[in-house]
Legacy VTK file of the C-alpha trace (Angstrom):
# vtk DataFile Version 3.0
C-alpha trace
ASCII
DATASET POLYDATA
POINTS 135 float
0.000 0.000 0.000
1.437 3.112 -1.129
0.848 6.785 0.843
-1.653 8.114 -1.020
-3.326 4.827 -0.689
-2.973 5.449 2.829
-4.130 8.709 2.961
-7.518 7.853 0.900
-7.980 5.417 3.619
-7.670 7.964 6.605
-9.718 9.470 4.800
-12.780 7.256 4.151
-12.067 5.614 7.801
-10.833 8.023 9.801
-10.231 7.245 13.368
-11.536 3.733 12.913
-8.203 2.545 11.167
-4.406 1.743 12.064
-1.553 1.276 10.318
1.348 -1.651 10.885
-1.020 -2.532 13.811
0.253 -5.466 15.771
-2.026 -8.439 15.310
-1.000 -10.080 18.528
-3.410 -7.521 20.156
-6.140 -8.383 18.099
-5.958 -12.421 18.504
-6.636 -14.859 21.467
-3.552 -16.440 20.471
-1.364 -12.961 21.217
1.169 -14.366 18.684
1.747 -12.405 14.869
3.582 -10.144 13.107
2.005 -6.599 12.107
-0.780 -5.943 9.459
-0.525 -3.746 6.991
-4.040 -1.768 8.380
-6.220 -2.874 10.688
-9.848 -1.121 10.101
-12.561 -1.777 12.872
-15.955 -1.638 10.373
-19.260 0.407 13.073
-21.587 0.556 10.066
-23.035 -1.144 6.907
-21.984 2.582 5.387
-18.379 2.732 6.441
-17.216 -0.689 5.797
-19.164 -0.764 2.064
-17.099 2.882 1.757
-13.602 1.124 2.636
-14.382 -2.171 1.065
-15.308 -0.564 -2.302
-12.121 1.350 -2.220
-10.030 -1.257 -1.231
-11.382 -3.560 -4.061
-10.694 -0.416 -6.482
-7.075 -0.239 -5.470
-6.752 -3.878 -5.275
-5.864 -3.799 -1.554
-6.022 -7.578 -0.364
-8.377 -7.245 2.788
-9.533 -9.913 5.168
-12.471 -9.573 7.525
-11.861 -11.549 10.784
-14.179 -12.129 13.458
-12.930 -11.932 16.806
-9.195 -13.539 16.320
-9.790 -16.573 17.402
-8.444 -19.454 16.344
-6.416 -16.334 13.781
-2.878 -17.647 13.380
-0.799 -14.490 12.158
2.675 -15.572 10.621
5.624 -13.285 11.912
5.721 -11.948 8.334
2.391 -10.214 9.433
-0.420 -9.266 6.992
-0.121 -7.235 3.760
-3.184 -5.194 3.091
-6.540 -4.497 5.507
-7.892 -6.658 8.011
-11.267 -6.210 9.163
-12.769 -6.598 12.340
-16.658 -5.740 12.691
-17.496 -3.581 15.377
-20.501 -1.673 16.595
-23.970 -1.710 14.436
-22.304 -5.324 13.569
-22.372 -6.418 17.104
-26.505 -6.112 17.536
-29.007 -8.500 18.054
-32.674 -8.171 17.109
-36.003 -9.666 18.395
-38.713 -10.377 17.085
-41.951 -12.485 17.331
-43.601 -14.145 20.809
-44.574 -17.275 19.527
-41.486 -18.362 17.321
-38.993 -15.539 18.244
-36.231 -14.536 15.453
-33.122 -13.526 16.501
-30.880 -11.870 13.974
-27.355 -11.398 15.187
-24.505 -9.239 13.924
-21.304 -11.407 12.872
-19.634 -9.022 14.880
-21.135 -10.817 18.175
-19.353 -12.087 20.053
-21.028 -15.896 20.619
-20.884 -15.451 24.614
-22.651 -12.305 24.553
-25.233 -13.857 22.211
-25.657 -17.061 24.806
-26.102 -14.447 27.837
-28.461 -12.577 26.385
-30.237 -15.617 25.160
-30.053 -16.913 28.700
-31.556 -13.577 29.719
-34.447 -13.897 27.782
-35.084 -17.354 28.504
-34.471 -18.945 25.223
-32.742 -22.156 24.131
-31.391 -24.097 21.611
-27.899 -22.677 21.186
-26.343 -24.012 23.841
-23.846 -26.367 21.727
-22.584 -23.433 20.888
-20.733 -22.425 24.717
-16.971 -22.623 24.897
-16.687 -21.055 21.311
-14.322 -18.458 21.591
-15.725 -16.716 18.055
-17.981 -14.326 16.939
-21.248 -15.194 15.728
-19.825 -14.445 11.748
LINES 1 136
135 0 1 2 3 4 5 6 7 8 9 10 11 12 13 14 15 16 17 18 19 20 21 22 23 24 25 26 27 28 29 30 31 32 33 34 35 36 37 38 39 40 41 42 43 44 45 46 47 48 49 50 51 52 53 54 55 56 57 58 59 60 61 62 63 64 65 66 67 68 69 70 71 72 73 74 75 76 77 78 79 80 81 82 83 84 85 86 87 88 89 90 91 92 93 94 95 96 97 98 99 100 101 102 103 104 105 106 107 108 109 110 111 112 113 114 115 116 117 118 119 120 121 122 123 124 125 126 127 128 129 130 131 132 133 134
């Protein structure tokens, strides 16, 4: 990625990206070399804004859901890697009867078994000791 690449990026992104970020902070393993960027996608908006640009540029990117299981060489990551983050994190209820539950792949799959639990529903309970996000 070159600077004005860069710069286009701070740009669309803002505040919500890094550059040569470690990727031992962002895995459960805490092993890796550096990525290139690291951009945490809040919105539909933002991440279709950086994804577009990044396929425009042809800027390898790699959406990751919460970096487990995420191996990162020492070599570290050349282009973007995505983590979703706010609005992607959500879960919605409908229904009485036959609720639906749409979750964001952002989710972490704990925080979608406690609030399941808080509700009183069941039927994902093969899911607990996943350490993944719902994506």
């Amino acid at each position: 990625m070159d600077d004005r690449q860069k710069t286009e990026l701070l740009r669309i992104a803002g505040r919500q990206i890094g550059f040569d970020s470690s990727m031992s902070q962002h895995t459960t393993l805490r092993v890796g070399g550096n990525a290139e960027a690291v951009y945490e996608a809040g919105d539909p908006d933002g991440l279709s804004r950086v994804v577009s640009f990044l396929v425009s540029e042809e800027i390898p990117y790699l959406v990751v859901g919460r970096g487990s299981n995420l191996l990162v060489r020492d070599g570290g990551i050349s282009g973007v890697v995505i983590f979703l983050a706010g609005v992607f994190t959500n879960i919605q209820f409908e229904g009485s009867d036959y609720p639906d539950i749409s979750a964001g792949a952002g989710l972490s799959i704990v925080d979608l078994l406690k609030w399941c639990r808080e509700k009183g529903l069941s039927g994902l309970e093969f899911l607990a000791g996943i350490p993944g996000s719902v994506g």
